[in-house]
N, C-alpha and C positions, 0 to 999 in steps of 0.2 A: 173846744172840741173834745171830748170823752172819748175813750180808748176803742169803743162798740165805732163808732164814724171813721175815725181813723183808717180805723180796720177794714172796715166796707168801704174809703174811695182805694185804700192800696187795692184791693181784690179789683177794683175796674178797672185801674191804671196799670196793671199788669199786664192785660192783653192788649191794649194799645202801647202799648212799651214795646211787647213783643211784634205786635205786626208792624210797628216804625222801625223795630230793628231789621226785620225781614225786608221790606219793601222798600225802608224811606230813602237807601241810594239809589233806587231804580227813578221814583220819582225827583229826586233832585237831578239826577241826572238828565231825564227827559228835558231841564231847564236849562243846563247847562252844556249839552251834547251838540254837535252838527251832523247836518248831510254833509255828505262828499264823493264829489266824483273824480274819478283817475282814468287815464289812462295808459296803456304798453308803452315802450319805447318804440320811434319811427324815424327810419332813416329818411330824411326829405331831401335830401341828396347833395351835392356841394352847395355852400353857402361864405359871404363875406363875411366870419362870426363880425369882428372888429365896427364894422356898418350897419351890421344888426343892432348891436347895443347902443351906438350910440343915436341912431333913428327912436330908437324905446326910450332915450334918455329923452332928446326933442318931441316926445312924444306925451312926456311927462307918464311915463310909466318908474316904478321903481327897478332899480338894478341891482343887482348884490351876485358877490361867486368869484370868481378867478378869469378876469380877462385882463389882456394887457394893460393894468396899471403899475406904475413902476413899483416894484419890490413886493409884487403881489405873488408869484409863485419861480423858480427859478429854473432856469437849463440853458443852451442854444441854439441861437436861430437856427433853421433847418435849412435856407438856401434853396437853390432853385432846383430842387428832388422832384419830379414831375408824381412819381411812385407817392412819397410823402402826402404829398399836397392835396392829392385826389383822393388819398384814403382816411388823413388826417384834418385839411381843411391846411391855410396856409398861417395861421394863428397858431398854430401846432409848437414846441419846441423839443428840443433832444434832453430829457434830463441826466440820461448817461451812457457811454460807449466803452464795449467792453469788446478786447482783440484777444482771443485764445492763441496760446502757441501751444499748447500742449492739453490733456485732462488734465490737468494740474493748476498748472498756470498762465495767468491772463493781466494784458494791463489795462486797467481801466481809468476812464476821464469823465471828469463832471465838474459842476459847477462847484469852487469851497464858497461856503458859507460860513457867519460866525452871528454870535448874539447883536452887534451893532450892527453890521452890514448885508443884506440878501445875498448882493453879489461882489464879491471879494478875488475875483482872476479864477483861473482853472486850478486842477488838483489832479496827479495823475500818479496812480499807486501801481504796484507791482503784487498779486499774490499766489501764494500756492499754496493750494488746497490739503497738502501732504506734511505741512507745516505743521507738526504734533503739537507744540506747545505754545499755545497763546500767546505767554507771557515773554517767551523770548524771541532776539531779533531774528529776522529772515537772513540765510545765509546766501551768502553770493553764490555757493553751488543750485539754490534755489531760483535766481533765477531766471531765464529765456536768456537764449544766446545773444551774446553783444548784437551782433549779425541782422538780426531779427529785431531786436532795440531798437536800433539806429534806424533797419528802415520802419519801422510804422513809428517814429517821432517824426521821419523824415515825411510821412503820409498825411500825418496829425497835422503837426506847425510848420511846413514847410522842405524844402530840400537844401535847406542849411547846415550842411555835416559838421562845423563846427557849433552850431546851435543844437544840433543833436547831440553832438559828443558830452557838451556840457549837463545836458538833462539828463544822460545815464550816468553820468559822473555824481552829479547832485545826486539822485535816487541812489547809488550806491554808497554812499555817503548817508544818509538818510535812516539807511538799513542798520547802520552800525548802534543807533541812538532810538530807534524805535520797536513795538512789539508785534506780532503776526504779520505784519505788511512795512512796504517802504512805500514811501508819499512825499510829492513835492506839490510846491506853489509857481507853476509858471503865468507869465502874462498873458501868452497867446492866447485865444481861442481854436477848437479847431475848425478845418477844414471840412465841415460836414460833406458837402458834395465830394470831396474826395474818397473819404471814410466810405461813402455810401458807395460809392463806383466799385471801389475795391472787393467790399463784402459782397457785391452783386455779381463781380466777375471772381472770385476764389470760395464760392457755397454753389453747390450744384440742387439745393433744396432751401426752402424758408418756409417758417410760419410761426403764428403772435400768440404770445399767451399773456392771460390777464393777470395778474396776484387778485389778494382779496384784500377786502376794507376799504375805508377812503386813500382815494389818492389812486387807487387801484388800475393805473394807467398799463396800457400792452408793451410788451416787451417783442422786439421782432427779432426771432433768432434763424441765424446762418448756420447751413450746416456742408460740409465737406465728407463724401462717403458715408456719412452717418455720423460724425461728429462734429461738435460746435465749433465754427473756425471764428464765428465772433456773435453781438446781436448789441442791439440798439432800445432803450426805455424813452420812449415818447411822455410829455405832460401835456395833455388834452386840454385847452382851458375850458371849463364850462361856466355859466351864470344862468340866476333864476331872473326872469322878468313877469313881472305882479300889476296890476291894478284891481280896480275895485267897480262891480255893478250892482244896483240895488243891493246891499250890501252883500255881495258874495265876491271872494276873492278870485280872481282868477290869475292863474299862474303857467308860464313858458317855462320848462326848463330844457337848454337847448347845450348843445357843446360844439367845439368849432370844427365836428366831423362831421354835420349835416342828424346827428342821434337829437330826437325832441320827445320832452314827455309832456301833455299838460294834465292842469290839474282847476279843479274848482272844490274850492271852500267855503260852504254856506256860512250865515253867521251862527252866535252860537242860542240855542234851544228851537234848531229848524230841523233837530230829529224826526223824521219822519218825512220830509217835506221834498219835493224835487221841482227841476226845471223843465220845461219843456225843449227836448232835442233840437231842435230851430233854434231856439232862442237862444240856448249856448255856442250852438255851430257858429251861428250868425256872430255872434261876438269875438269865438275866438275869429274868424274871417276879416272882422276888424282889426283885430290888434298885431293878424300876419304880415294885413298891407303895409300897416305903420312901421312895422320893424322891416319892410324889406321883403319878406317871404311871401311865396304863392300862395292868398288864401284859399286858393282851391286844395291846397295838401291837406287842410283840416279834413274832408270829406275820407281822409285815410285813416283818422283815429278812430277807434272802436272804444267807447265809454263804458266804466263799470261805475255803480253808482251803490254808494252805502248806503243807509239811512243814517249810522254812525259810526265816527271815529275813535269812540271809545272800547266798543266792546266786540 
């Protein structure tokens, strides 16, 4: 090939160079892209999470998420809370309880956890908030009157004054050897129904606030005159359930507060492509009976539909 040929195919191969550089991820993409439809979150109101999942399991549906399997997310039981149950779902658990004495200081209980073990007995710390330096221990003028101690340990694990005595003895102790807070490992669990009575009768106000990111379960805080006399962090279990139709995925994700989203995922290079309203209704409608739930609450989702997931 002579320098003159060379020369004239680069000059042709250049503008097909350039329109692949321009176009060729729109058309790969067209192969490799899906439809997808979503929809809102819908309260469908109390449900058995625990008999949902396992109905989807006999169902041979897939399961994946956070329901009660052991050492799969951690807190305590909530007990027989009527308030909980109905707003939460009865799967619901407490991941931590915190009693204000003061703007400052509060003692708080949850579950300890460690690298080997999920759950390893309770954990119940002392802090305050006015406590300048990090790095050194909490002083005993820091913190909440013996008085006050003794009864909400006595609220927590029982009305056992010398088993309370001994837990602010420990925490006091505790203090000496530790940085920003005092924390101990007791056996008990607490008393949730108690816990809860108490905050219900000493808050003359309540309301939940979420955090943000995963995990981002509500917080329900007590208030007294306008300040926080205590507030309680729920863990929500939620799971996704999936199977498969003409190859489009279809997806439940539900939580055990009655909150459901679904979802459907085409396969992939069905950009552009959709289903017919019926036909997905009609299926999720199936897959409510199976798990348990009213297929008529499908009739409440409102569908948004992409052409694709990518862009």
């Amino acid at each position: 090939m002579n320098k003159q040929n060379a020369i004239l195919i680069l000059l042709l191969l250049l503008p097909l160079l350039f329109v692949l550089y321009l176009f060729g991820p729109f058309v790969l993409m067209s192969f490799i892209d899906s439809s997808w439809y979503y929809s809102e979150e819908v309260d469908i109101g109390p449900l058995d999470y625990s008999s949902v999942l396992t109905k989807a399991e006999k169902a041979g549906y897939e399961v994946e998420g956070s329901w009660p399997w052991p050492g799969n997310f951690s807190g305590f039981e909530s007990g027989d809370v009527p308030e909980v149950r109905e707003r939460f779902g009865s799967a619901a658990l407490v991941e931590n309880i915190r009693l204000n004495y003061d703007e400052d200081s509060e003692l708080m209980v949850f579950v300890c956890e460690d690298e080997s073990e999920a759950r390893s007995g309770t954990c119940v710390a002392v802090s305050n908030f006015s406590h300048s330096d990090p790095k050194s221990p909490l002083e005993l003028s820091e913190f909440p009157d013996d008085s006050w101690m003794l009864d909400k340990f006595g609220l927590l694990f029982g009305r056992d004054e010398k088993a309370s005595e001994k837990h602010l003895e420990s925490l006091k102790k505790a203090a000496e050897n530790q940085s920003w807070n005092a924390e101990i490992q007791v056996n008990e669990s607490p008393d949730f129904p108690a816990v809860y009575a108490y905050l219900m009768e000493n808050s003359d106000n309540s309301s939940y606030e979420s955090g943000l990111g995963l995990n981002a379960y509500p917080t329900e805080v007590f208030l007294k005159d306008g300040k926080r006399s205590g507030s309680v962090k729920y863990s929500i279990p939620q799971a996704k359930v999936a199977t498969y139709d003409n190859g489009n995925r279809y997806i439940v994700e539900l939580d055990s507060s009655g909150k459901v989203k679904l979802e459907i995922v085409m396969p992939v290079g069905s950009s552009g492509e959709s289903i017919p309203k019926e036909e997905y209704q009609v299926f999720f409608r199936g897959m409510f009976e199976e798990m348990g739930l009213s297929p008529e609450a499908v009739d409440s989702f409102e569908f948004f539909h992409s052409s694709s997931r990518i862009w």
